[in-house]
Every structure is written in structure tokens, then in C-alpha cells.
C-alpha positions as CSV (number, residue, x, y, z in Angstrom):
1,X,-17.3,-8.0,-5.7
2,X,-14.7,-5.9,-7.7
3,X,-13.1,-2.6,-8.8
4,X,-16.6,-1.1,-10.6
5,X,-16.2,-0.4,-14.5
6,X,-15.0,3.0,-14.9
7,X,-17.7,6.4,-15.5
8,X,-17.2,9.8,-15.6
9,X,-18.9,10.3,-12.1
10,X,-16.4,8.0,-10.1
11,X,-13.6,8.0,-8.8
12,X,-10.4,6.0,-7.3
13,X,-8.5,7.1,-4.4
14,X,-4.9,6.9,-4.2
15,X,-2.7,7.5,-1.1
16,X,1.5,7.8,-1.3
17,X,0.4,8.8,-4.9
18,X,3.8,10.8,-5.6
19,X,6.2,8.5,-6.0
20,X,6.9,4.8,-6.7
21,X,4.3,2.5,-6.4
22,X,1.4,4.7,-5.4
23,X,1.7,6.4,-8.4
24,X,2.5,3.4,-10.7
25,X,-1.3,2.3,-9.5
26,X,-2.6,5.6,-10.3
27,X,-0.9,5.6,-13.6
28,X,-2.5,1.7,-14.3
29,X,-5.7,3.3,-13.1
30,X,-5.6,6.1,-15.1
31,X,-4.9,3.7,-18.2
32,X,-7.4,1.7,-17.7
33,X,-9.7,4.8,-17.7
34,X,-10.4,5.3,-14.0
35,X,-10.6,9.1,-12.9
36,X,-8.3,9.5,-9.4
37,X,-7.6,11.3,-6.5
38,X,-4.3,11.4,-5.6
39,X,-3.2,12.0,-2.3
40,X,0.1,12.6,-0.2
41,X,2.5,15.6,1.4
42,X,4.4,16.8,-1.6
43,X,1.9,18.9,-3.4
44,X,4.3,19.5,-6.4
45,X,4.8,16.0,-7.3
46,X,1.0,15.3,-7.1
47,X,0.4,18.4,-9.0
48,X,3.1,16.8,-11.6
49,X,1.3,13.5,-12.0
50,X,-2.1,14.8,-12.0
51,X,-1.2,16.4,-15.2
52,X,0.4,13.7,-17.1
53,X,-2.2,11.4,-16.6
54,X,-5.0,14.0,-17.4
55,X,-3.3,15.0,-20.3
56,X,-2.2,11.1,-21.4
57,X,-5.0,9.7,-20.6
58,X,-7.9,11.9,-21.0
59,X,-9.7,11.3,-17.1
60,X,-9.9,13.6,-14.1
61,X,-6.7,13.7,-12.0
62,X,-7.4,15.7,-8.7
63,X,-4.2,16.3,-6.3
64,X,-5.1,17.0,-2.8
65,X,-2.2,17.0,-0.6
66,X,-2.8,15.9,3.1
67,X,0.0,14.7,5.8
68,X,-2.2,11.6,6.7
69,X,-0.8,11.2,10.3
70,X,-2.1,14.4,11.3
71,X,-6.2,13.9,12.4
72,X,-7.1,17.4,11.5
73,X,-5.0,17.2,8.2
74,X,-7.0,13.7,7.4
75,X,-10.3,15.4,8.2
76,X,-9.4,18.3,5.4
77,X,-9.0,16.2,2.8
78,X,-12.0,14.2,3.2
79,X,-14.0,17.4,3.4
80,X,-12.1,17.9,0.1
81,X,-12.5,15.0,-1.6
82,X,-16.2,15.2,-1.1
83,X,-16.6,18.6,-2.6
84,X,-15.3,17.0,-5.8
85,X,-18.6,15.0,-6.0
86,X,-17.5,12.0,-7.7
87,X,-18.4,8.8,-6.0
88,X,-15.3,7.2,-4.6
89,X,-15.5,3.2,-6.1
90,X,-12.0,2.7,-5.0
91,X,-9.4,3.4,-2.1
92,X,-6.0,2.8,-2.3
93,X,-4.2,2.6,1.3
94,X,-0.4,2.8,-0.5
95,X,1.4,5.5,2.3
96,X,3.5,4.3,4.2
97,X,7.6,3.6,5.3
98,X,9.8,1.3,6.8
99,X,13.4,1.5,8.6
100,X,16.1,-0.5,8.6
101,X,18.1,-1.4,12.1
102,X,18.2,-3.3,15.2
103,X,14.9,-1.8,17.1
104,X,16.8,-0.6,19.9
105,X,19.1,1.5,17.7
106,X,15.9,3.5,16.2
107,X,14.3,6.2,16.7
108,X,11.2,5.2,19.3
109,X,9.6,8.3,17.4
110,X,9.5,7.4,14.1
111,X,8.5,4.2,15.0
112,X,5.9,5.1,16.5
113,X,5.1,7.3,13.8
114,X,5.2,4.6,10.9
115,X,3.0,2.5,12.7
116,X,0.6,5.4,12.7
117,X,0.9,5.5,8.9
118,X,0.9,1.8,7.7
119,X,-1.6,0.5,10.2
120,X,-3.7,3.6,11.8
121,X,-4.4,5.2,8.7
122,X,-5.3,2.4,6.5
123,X,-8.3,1.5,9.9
124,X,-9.3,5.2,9.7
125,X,-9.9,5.8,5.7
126,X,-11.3,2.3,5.3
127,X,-13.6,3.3,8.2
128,X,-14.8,6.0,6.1
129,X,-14.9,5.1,2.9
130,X,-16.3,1.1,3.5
131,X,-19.6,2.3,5.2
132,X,-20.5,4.3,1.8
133,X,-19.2,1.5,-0.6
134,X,-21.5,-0.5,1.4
135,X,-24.1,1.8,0.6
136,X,-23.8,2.4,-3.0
137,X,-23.7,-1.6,-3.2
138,X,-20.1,-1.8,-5.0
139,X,-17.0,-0.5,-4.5
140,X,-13.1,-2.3,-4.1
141,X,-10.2,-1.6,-1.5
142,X,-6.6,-2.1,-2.3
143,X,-4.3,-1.9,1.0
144,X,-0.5,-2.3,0.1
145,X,1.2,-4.8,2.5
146,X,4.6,-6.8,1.6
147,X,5.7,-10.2,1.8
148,X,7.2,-9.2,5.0
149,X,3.7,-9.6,6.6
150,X,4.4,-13.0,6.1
151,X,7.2,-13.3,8.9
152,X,8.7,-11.1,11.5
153,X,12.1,-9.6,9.6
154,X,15.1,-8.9,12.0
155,X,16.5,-5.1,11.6
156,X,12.5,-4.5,9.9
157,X,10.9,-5.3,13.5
158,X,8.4,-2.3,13.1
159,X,7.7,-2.3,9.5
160,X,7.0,-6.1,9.2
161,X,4.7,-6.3,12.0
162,X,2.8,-3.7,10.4
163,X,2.5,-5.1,7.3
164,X,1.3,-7.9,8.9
165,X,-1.7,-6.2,11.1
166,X,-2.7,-4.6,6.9
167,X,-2.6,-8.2,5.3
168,X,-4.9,-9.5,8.4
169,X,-7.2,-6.5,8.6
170,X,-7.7,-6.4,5.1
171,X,-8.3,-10.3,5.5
172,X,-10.7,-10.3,8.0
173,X,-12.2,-6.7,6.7
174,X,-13.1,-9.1,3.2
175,X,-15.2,-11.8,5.5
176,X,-16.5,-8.9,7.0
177,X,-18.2,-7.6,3.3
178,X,-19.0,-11.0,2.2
179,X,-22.2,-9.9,-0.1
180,X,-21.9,-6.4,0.3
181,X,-20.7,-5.9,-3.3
182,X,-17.1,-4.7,-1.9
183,X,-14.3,-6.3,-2.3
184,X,-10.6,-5.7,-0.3
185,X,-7.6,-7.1,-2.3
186,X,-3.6,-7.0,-0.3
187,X,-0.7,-6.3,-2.3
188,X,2.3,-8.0,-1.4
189,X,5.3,-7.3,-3.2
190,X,8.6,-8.3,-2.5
191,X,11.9,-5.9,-2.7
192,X,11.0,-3.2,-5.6
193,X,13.4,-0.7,-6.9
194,X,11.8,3.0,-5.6
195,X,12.3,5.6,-3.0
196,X,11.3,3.5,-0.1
197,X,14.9,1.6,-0.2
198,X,16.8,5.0,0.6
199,X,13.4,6.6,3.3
200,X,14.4,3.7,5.0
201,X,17.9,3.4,5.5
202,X,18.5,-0.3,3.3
203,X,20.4,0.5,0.6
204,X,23.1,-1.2,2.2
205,X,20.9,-5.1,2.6
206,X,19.6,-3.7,-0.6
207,X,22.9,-4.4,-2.4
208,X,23.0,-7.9,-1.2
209,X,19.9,-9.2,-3.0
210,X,20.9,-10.2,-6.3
211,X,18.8,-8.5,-9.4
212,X,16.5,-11.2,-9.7
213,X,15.2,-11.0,-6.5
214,X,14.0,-6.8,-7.7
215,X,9.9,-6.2,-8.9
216,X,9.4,-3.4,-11.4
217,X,7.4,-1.1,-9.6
218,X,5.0,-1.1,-12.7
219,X,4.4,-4.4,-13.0
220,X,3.8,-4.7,-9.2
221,X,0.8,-1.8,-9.5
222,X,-0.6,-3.6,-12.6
223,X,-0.8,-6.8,-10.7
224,X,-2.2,-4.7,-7.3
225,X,-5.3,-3.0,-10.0
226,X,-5.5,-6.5,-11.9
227,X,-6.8,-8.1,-7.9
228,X,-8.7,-5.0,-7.3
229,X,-10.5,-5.5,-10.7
230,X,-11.1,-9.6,-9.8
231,X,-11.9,-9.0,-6.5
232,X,-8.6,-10.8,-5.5
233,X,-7.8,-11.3,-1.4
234,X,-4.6,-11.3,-1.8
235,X,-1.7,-10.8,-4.6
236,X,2.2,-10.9,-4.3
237,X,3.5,-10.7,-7.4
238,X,6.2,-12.6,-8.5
239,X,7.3,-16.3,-8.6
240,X,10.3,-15.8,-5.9
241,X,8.3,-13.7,-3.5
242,X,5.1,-16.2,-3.8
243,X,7.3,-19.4,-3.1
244,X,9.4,-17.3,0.2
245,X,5.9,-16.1,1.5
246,X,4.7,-19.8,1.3
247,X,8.4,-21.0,3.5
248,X,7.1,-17.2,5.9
249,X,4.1,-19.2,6.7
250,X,5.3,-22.5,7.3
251,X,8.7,-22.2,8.9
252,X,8.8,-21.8,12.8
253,X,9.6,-18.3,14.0
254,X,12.0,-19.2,16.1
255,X,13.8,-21.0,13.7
256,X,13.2,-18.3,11.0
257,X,14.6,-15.6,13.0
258,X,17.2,-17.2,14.2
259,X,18.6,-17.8,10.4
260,X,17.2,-14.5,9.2
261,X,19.6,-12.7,12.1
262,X,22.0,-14.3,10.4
263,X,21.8,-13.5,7.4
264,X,21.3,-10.1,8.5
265,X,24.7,-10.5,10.2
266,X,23.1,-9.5,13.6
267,X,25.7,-10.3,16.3
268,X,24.0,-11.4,19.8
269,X,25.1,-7.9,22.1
């Protein structure tokens, strides 16, 4: 129950591939000799990345740019990543965003849009990509979650409760494929250094966590590929972000939020 050896027939799927830590995973694929399909909306950037790992690495980099919320636009790309013929051993559910803010200042849109992307389109390509894992007897899933799953986060309302329906799906969805051959690892990583920080609108908390608190968006991937290959349930890398999930688990809500508004600096109007 793990990430199958690489071959020249397979493939790995990568969502959110153009930028941070979806294509750090690609890149850690790619060096470990894993052809990939990458896929997310900016075409150039995936075109970009495609290259350089083709061309540094020697495997098969296909870019196939999709908008995942958009049904039609998901169907597409599965028709497309079919044509390419490779078997797919591995799916990598990385897409996704946050926002930063007291709910009731956000936009109700793109809230409703993010859970969309970090919870309804990890159910719908698992739901089509598990059933022929299952088939071919082998076959790994890597869906990206955050040590935020591990508590609800004041001014992170949406994002964390998201992140907490991907840690338990992927959970359950493991028990589920006990002795099927496939495998489903979560990634948890803390507060890493990429484009999410600015999507979201935190580069403000973002300066108050002090540098040692930061992941390298490498070694975060590494560690994400490094479960997929054990057939790990669930990773979060780092010493920090380990011990604070741990106090997430254990710590009553109500007393959590009521010291994590706090420290957000949350007033009571």
C-alpha cells in the first residue's frame, strides 16, 4: 500500500502544480523519476515547469490546464489525461486557497468558492481516480491539508474547516481501501513561505510568526512524496507544527478559540 515504483507507462497527477508546493511535489516526483501530469489555470506556468523537469530530469511532464471548480472544465481534463494513456499510480489533490478575516467581513462568494476547491474537488477526482487504482491493484493518493485541520482558526473560519473535512476524508477514505493495494497519505504543513500567504490576504499575521515557525516549501513536498511512497496516513512536517497539532487535538475549543482570538487581536463587536 504505496506510491508504485516508477515505469515509463505511469504516471502521477499533480493539481495546483504551478506554483509553490504543488510544484515542489512535482519537482520531488520528477526526481525521483515519476512521469507527471500537471494540472492548474495558468497554462504558462505549467508549460514552464513541464519543461524543466523534462529536460532536468529526463521523464514525461504533460501540462493540461483546467479551472477545477468548473464541472465541464474538470470533465475536459479527465478526457485529456486519459488520451495520454499512461496509467495514473498517483493523484495529488494540492489546489486550493485560504482567506484571511473575520467571516462576516468576506466575501460569502469566495467562500463558497474555496470550499468548492479544497473539499469538493478533492471528493470528485478521488471519486474517479480511486475506483481504477482499485482496479489495477496499486496506486497512492496525496491530498494536501494543514495543521489548521487540527483546530478551528479564528479570521481562517473557512479555510480550516476545510482542511479539516480533507484530513478526515482522506482518513476515513484509507480504512475504506484497507487491502486494496491503495494507499491515501495527508500532508499537513504548517505556515510555508509561497504564494498562498499573499492569495489570501495574511501577510500581515504572516509577519508576526517569527522565522522559525516558516517550512521550506521543498522540504514540505519531499516529506508529502516520502508518505506517499510509505504509504503514510498522515505527515506534518516539522517538529513545531507536529507538537501544536498534538495541543489542536487536545485543547478544548472553547478554550482554544477563545485564546487564539486573542492572539489574533479579535475585538468582541
Amino acid at each position: 500500500m504505496a506510491l508504485p515504483p516508477p515505469s515509463k507507462d505511469s504516471a502521477v497527477l499533480v493539481t495546483g502544480a504551478s506554483s509553490g508546493i504543488g510544484s515542489d511535489i512535482a519537482r520531488s516526483l520528477a526526481r525521483r523519476g515519476h512521469n507527471v501530469v500537471l494540472v492548474a489555470r495558468r497554462e504558462d506556468r505549467l508549460a514552464e515547469l513541464a519543461l524543466e523537469l523534462a529536460e532536468t530530469h529526463g521523464i514525461d511532464a504533460r501540462a493540461v490546464a483546467c479551472d477545477l471548480q468548473k464541472d465541464a472544465a474538470r470533465k475536459r481534463m479527465l478526457t485529456a489525461v486519459a488520451k495520454l494513456g499512461r496509467q495514473i499510480d498517483g493523484l495529488v489533490n494540492n489546489a486550493g486557497f485560504g482567506s484571511g478575516g473575520r467571516f462576516q467581513d468576506l466575501d460569502p462568494a469566495r467562500e463558497a468558492a474555496m470550499v468548492r476547491l479544497n473539499c469538493e474537488v478533492v471528493v470528485a477526482l478521488c471519486g474517479h481516480f480511486v475506483p481504477l487504482m482499485v482496479e489495477q491493484g496499486e496506486g497512492a493518493i496525496l491530498n494536501v491539508a494543514s495543521t489548521s485541520a487540527f483546530q478551528p482558526l479564528p479570521t481562517m473560519a473557512t479555510y480550516s474547516a476545510s482542511k479539516a473535512f480533507v484530513l478526515h476524508f482522506t482518513q476515513a477514505l484509507g480504512a475504506d481501501l484497507h487491502g486494496t493495494g491503495v494507499s491515501t497519505t495527508a500532508l499537513c504543513p504548517g505556515p510555508v513561505k509561497t504564494e498562498f500567504v499573499e492569495s489570501a490576504e495574511l501577510t500581515r499575521d504572516a509577519s508576526r510568526l517569527p522565522e522559525f515557525a516558516w517550512e521550506d516549501s521543498t522540504d514540505v513536498a519531499d516529506a508529502g512524496v516520502d508518505g506517499m511512497e510509505d504509504g503514510k496516513g498522515v505527515v506534518i512536517p516539522g517538529t513545531l507544527n507536529r507538537l501544536t497539532s498534538i495541543g489542536g487535538q487536545h485543547v478544548p475549543r472553547s478554550i482554544f478559540t477563545s485564546v487564539a482570538r486573542r492572539v489574533y487581536r479579535l475585538g468582541d463587536n
